[in-house]
N, C-alpha and C positions, 0 to 999 in steps of 0.2 A: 896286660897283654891278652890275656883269655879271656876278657870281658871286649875287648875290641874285636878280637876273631870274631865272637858269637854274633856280635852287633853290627858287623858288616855282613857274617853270615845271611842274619834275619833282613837286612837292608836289601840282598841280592832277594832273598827269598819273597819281598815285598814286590819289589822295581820289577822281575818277572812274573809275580800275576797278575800288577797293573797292563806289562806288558800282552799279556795271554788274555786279558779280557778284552783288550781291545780288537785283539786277533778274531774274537770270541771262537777260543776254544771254550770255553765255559756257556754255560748259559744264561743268559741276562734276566735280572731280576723280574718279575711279573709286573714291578710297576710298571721299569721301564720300555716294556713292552706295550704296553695299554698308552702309554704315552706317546712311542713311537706311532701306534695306528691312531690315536685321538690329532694330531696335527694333521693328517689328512684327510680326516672323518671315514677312514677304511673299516669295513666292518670285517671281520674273524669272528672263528671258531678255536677250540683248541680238543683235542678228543685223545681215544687210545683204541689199538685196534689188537687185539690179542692174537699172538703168533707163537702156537705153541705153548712152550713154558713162558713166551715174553711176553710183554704190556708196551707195545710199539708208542711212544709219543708224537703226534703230528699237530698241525695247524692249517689251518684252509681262510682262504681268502680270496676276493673278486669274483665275478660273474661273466665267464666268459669261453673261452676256445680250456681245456686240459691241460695245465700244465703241472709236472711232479720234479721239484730241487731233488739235488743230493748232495748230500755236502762231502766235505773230505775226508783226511784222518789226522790229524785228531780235528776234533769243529764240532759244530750241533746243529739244531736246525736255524738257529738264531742265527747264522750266518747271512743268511739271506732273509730276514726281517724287516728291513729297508725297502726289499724290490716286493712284496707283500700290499706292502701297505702305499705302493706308489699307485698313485691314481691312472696314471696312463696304462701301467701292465696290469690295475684289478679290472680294467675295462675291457681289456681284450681278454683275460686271462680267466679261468679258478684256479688259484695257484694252490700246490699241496706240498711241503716238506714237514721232513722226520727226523727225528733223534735215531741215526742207529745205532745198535745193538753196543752195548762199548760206550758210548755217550750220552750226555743229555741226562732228558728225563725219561729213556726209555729202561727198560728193568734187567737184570741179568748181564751176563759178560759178552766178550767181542765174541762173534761167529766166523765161519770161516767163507772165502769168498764167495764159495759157492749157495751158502746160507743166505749171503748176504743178497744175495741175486734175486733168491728167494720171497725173501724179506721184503724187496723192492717191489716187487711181481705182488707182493701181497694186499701193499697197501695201496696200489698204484688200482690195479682191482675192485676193490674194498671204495676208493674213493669215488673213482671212474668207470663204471661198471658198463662193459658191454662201449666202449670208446678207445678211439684212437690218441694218443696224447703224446705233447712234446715234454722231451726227455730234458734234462739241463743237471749234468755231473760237473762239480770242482773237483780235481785232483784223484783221490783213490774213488770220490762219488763217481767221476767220468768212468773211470773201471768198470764201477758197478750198471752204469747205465750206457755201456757200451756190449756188455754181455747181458742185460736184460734182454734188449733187441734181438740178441742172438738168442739164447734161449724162448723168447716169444713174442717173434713180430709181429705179433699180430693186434698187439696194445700198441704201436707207436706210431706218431704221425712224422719226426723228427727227432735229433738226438743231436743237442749241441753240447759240446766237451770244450770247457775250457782247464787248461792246464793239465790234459789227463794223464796218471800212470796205466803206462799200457807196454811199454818197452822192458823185460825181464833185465836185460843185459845192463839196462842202463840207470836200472832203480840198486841193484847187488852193490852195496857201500855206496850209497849217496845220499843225499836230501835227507828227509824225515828220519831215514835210516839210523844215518849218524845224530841229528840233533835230538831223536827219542833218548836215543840209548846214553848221551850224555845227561839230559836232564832228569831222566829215570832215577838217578843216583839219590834227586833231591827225596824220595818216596822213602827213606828212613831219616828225615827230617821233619816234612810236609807231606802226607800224603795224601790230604785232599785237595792239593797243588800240583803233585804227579801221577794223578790217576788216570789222564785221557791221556797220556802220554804211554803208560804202561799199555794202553788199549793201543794206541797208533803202532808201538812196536811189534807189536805181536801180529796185526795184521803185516807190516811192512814186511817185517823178517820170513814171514810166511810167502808176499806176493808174487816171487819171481817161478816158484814150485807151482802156483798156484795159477798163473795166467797162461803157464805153458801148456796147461789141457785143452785152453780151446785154440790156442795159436792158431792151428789149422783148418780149425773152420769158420775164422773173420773174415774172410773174402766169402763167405756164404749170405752176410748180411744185405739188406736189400733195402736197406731204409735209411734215407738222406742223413748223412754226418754230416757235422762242422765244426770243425776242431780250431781251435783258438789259444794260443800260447805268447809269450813275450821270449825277448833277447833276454833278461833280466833275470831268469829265472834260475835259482840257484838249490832249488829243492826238488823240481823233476826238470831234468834236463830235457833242451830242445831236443834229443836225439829220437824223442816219443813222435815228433811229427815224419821223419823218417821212417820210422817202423810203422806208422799207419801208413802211410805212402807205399810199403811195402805189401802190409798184408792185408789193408782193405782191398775192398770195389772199387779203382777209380773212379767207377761211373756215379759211384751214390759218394765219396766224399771231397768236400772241400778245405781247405785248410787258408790259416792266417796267424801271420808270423808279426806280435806290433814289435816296436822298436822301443826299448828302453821301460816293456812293463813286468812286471815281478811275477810270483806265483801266488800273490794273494790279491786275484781278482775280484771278488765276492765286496771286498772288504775295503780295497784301494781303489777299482776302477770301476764305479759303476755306471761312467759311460758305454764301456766295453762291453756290458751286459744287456742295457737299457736297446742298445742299439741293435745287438741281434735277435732280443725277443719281440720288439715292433718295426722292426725291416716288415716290409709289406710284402 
């Protein structure tokens, strides 16, 4: 009997980091990365940009108009790997994403959101120096590249959010919330299986304290949003398109509600993607 606990144990413990790589909250192997850009002859970089005590991990790729990923919580930059090395976005694009702080292959622990704003402003700088560039956050990334702007619009030419947490009210017991802190348990089993989880909590649990300082100066923004969500979504609720409805500019955002798609766009729908970064 105690040889089948363990053994179904270890089988759960399996089934979910097949599950999590696909998700890619981890980060993908280097070959499979070289392989990913070698079927469409994309050429990349990969670097580090020191931040502080940190060692920032990114990757750049295309020749084109600025553009800076941000990915969620938990995720890496390998999320958006795929739209990198697509030929259509390296032609309009120089695309730039990063491991932050908490993931990947960048060094050191999770920072706080304000840090992490920071952090964004850094490398976004670092890359793009002296330019205007479009913004594109999944999930807690949208967060982050929703208060970039606001703290300095003066780097952005656009800012598209899909699936962003932005709503306090409506992240307090939900989504990520709840599925970090159940899988967290696995971290005295496996815990290089629960470590970006451990990282997702800690920023989650912190977010709703943490987005309430600039709540009131989001209608100060001045630089075109577009925020992009599904019915489907069961990890930040639609109720984030109302709260931006509320405390944007309506003059600078627009918003789109699809029908039947989830919250892991990056990964599931990259029509949904493709379509708003070469919208002409």
């Amino acid at each position: 009997m105690i040889f089948l606990s363990i053994f179904a144990l270890l089988a759960m413990v399996f089934v979910l980091m097949l599950l999590l790589t696909h998700f890619r909250v981890y980060v993908l192997p280097n070959n499979k990365i070289k392989t990913i850009f070698k079927k469409t002859s994309t050429a990349y970089t990969e670097g580090r940009i020191t931040s502080k005590d940190q060692s920032i991990f990114y990757r750049q790729s295309g020749n084109g108009l600025p553009l800076l990923f941000i990915h969620g919580s938990p995720g890496s930059a390998d999320v958006f790997v795929d739209y990198q090395a697509e030929n259509k976005l390296a032609e309009k694009y120089t695309m730039v994403t990063y491991d932050r702080p908490g993931y990947g292959r960048t060094s050191g622990g999770v920072r706080s959101l304000a840090q992490q704003v920071q952090i964004a402003h850094e490398v976004l700088v670092t890359q793009f120096p002296n330019k205007k560039v479009t913004i594109v956050g999944h999930s807690y990334g949208g967060t982050i590249a929703a208060l970039l702007v606001l703290e300095h619009p003066e780097v952005a030419e656009q800012v598209i959010l899909f699936a962003p947490m932005l709503d306090p009210v409506g992240e307090e017991g939900k989504g990520w919330k709840r599925l970090s802190q159940r899988i967290s348990f696995i971290s005295y089993i496996a815990p290089f299986i629960a470590y970006p989880f451990r990282a997702s909590a800690k920023e989650i649990y912190a977010f709703p304290n943490a987005i309430r300082q600039y709540i009131d100066r989001l209608k100060t923004i001045r630089i075109p949003i577009k925020l992009i969500t599904g019915t489907r979504d069961f990890l930040v609720p639609i109720s984030n398109v109302a709260f931006a409805k509320t405390y944007f500019d309506p003059n600078i955002l627009s918003t789109e509600v699809i029908s039947g798609m989830s919250h892991f766009i990056p990964q599931h729908y990259p029509e949904v993607i493709k379509k708003a970064l070469l919208k002409k």
